[in-house]
C-alpha positions as CSV (number, residue, x, y, z in Angstrom):
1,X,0.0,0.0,0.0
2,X,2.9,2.1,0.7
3,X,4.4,1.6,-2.8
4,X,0.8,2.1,-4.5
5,X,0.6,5.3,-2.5
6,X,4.1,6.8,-3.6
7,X,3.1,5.7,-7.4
8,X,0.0,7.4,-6.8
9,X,1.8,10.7,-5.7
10,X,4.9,10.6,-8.3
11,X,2.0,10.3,-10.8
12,X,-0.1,13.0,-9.8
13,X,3.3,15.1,-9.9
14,X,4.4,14.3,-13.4
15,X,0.3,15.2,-14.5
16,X,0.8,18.7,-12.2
17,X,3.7,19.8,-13.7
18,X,2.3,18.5,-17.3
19,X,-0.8,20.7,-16.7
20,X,1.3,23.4,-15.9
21,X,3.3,23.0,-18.8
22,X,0.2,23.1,-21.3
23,X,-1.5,26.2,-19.6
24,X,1.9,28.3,-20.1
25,X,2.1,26.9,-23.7
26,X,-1.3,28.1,-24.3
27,X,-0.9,31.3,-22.5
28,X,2.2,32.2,-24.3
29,X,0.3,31.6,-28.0
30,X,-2.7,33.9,-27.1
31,X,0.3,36.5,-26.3
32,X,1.5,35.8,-29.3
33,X,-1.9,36.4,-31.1
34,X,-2.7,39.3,-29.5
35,X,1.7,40.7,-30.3
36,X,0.4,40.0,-34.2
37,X,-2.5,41.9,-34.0
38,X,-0.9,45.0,-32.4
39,X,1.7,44.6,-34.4
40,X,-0.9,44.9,-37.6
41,X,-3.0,47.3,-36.1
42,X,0.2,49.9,-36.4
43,X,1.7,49.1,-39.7
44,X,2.0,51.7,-42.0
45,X,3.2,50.0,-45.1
46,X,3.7,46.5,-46.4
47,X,7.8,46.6,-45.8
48,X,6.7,47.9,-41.7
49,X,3.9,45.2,-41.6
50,X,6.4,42.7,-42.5
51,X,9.7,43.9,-40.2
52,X,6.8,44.0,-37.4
53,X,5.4,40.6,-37.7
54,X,9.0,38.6,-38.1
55,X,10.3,40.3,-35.4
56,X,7.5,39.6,-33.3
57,X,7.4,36.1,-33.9
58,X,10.9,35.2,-32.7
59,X,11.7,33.9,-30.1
60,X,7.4,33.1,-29.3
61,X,6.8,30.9,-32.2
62,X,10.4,29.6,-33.1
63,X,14.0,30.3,-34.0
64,X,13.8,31.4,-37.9
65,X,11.0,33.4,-39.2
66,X,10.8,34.5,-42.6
67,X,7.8,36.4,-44.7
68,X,7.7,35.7,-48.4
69,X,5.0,38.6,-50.0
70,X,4.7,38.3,-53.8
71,X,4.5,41.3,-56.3
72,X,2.7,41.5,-59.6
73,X,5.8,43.4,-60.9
74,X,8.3,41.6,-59.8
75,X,10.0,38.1,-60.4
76,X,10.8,37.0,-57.1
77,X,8.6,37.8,-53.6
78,X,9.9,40.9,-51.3
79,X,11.5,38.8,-48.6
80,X,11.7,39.8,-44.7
81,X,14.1,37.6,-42.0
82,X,14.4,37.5,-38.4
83,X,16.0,35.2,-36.0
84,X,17.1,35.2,-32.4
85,X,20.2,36.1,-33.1
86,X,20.6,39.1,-35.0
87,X,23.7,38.5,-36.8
88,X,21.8,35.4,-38.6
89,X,20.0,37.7,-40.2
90,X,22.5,39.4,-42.1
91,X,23.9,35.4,-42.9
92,X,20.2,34.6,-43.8
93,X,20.5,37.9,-46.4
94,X,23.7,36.2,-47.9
95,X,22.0,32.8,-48.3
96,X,19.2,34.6,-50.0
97,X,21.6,36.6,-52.6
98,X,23.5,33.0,-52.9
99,X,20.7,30.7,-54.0
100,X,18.2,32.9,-55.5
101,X,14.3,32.5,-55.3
102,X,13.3,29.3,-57.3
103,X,9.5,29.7,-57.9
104,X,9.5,25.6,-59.4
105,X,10.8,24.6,-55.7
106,X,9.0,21.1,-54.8
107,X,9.0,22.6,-51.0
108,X,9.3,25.2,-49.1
109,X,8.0,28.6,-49.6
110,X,7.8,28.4,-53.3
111,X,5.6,24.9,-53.1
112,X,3.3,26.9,-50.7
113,X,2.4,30.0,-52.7
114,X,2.2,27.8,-55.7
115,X,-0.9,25.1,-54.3
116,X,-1.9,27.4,-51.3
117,X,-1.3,24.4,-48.9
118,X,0.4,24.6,-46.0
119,X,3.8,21.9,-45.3
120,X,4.8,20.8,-42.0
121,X,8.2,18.5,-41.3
122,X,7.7,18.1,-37.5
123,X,11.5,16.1,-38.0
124,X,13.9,18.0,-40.2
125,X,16.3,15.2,-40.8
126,X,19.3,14.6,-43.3
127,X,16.8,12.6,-45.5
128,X,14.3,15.4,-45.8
129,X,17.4,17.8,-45.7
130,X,18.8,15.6,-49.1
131,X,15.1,15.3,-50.8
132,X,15.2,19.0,-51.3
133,X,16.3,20.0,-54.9
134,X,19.2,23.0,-53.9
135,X,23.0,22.4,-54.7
136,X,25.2,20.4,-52.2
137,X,26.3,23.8,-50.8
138,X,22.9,24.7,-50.0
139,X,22.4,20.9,-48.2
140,X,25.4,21.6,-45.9
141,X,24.2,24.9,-44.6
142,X,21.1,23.6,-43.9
143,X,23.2,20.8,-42.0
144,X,24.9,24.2,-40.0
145,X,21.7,25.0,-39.1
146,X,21.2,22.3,-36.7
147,X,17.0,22.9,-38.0
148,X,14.7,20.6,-35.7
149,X,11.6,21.5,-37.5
150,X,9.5,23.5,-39.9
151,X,5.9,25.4,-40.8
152,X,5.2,27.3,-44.1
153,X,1.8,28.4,-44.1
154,X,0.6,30.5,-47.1
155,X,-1.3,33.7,-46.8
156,X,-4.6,33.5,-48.4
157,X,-7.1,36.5,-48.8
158,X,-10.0,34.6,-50.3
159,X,-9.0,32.8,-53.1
160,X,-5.7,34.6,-53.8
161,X,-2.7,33.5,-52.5
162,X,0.0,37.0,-51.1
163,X,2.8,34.9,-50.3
164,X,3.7,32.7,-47.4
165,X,5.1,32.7,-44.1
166,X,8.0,30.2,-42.6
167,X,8.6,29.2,-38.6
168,X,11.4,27.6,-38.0
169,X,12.6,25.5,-34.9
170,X,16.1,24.3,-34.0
171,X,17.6,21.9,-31.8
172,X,18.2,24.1,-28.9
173,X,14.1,24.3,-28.8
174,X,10.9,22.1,-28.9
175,X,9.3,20.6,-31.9
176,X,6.5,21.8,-33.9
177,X,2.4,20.2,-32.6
178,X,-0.4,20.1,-34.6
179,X,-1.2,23.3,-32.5
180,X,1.3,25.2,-33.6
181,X,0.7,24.5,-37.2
182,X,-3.1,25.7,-36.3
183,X,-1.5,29.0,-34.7
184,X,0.8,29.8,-37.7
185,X,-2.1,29.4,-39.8
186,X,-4.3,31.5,-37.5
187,X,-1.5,34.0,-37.4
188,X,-0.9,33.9,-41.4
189,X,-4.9,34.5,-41.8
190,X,-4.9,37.8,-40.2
191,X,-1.4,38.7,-42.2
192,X,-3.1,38.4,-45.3
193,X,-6.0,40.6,-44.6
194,X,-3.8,43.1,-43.3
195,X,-1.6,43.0,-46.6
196,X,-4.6,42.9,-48.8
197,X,-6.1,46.4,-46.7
198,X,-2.6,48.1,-47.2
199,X,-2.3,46.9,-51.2
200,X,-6.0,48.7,-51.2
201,X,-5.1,51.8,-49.3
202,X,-2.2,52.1,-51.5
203,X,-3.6,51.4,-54.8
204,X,-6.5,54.6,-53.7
205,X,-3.5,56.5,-52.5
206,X,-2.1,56.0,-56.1
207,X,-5.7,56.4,-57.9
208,X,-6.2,60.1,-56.2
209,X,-2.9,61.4,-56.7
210,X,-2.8,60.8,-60.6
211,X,-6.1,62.5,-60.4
212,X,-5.0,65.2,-58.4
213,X,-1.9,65.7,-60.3
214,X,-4.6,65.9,-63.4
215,X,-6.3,68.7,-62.3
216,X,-3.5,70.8,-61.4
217,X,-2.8,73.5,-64.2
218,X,0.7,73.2,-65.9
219,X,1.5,77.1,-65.7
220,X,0.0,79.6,-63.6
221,X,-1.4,83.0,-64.6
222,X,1.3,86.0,-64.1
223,X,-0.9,88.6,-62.7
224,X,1.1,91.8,-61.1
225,X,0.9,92.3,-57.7
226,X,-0.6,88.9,-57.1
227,X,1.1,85.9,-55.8
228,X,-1.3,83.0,-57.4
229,X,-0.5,79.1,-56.4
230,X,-3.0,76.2,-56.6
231,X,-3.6,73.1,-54.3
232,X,-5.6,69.7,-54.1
233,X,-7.1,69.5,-50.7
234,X,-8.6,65.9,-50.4
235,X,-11.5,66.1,-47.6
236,X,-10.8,64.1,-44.8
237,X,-12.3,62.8,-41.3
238,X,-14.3,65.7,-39.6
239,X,-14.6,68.1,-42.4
240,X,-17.6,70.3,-42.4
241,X,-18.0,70.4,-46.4
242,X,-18.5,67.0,-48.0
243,X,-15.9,66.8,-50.6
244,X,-12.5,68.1,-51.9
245,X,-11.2,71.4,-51.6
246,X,-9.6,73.1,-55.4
C-alpha cells in the first residue's frame, strides 16, 4: 500500500507539472496572437507590416522566421528575416543573394504559394534535408543550421494566395504540434487581410494622386501684384463640407 501510495503521488506530480506546462504553452500563444494583431493594427506599409510581424514572432513561435510577399511586378517575392540572433539575419541575407528564389521549388515557400497548402516536417532530418532539390552547398548549410523542425503556411485573402510565411525551430528548442501549425495558420490569416487592406489603401493613394496631379494647371497666370499658387485638398475625417477642396 505504501508503494501504490508513492506511485500514486509521483504520478499525480508528473500530471501537475504537465498541466502546468500546457497552460503556459497556451498562455504564451494567445500572447503571441494578440503581439500579431498589435503589431498589424500599427503598420504603416507592407515593408513595416512585414519587419513588425517577423520580429514579433521570434523567439514566441520559433528560431527562424521568414515572410515571403509576392509582387505582380516583380519576379521573385519581397523577402523579410528574423531570428534570435541578429547577426543570422545578415547570414540569412547572404544565403538569399547565394541561391536565388526558385518559384518551381518542390517545398518550401515556393511549393506553398504555388498550391496554397500549408507543409509541415515536425523532424527535419538529413533525408528530408537531401530530398530538397538545392545544390550540395545549400544541403550543408542547412546541416549548420542544426534545423529541428519547420511550418510554411501560405497567406490567403480569399482565393488569392499573397505569399507565405516560414517558422522555424532548431535543436536548442521544442518541436513543432499540430497546434502550432493551427496558430501559424491562425497568425498567417490575419497577415493576409492586413496585406490585402494596405495593397487597397495604397492602390486609392495612387488612384487620387494621378487625379490630383490631373487637375492641377501646368502654368499659372502672371498677374502683377498677385502671388497665385494652386492646391488639391482631399477632404478628410471631420470636415464640415463634403468633398474636396480646389
Amino acid at each position: 500500500r505504501r508503494v501504490e501510495a508513492e506511485q500514486e503521488r509521483d504520478r499525480l506530480v508528473i500530471e501537475t507539472r504537465a498541466a502546468a506546462a500546457a497552460e503556459r504553452l497556451h498562455r504564451r500563444r494567445l500572447e503571441f496572437l494578440a503581439r500579431i494583431n498589435d503589431e498589424l493594427r500599427f503598420s504603416v506599409d507592407r515593408a513595416d507590416l512585414m519587419r513588425r510581424v517577423t520580429q514579433a514572432a521570434v523567439p514566441r513561435l520559433g528560431d527562424w522566421c521568414s515572410i515571403h510577399v509576392t509582387d505582380e511586378d516583380a519576379d521573385a517575392p519581397f523577402v523579410e528575416v528574423a531570428h534570435v540572433d541578429p547577426e543570422m539575419v545578415a547570414f540569412a541575407r547572404d544565403l538569399q543573394e547565394r541561391f536565388p528564389y526558385d518559384p518551381e521549388a518542390e517545398i518550401g515557400v515556393p511549393a506553398v504559394i504555388r498550391n496554397g497548402q500549408t507543409e509541415f516536417h515536425p523532424h527535419i532530418d538529413d533525408q528530408l534535408i537531401e530530398a530538397a532539390e538545392v545544390p550540395a552547398e545549400a544541403r550543408e548549410v542547412l546541416r549548420s543550421l542544426a534545423l529541428q523542425s519547420a511550418i510554411v503556411v501560405p497567406l490567403r485573402k480569399r482565393e488569392r494566395i499573397l505569399g507565405a510565411m516560414q517558422f522555424v525551430a532548431t535543436a536548442s528548442s521544442r518541436p513543432y504540434d499540430l497546434d502550432d501549425v493551427t496558430l501559424a495558420e491562425a497568425v498567417a490569416v490575419r497577415i493576409a487581410s492586413s496585406l490585402e487592406n494596405l495593397r487597397l489603401v495604397e492602390q486609392s493613394r495612387r488612384v487620387a494622386a494621378t487625379l490630383q496631379r490631373t487637375l492641377l494647371p501646368r502654368v499659372l497666370p502672371e498677374i502683377p501684384g498677385v502671388e497665385v499658387a494652386v492646391r488639391y485638398w482631399a477632404a478628410g475625417e471631420g470636415a464640415d463640407v463634403g468633398g474636396d477642396f480646389y
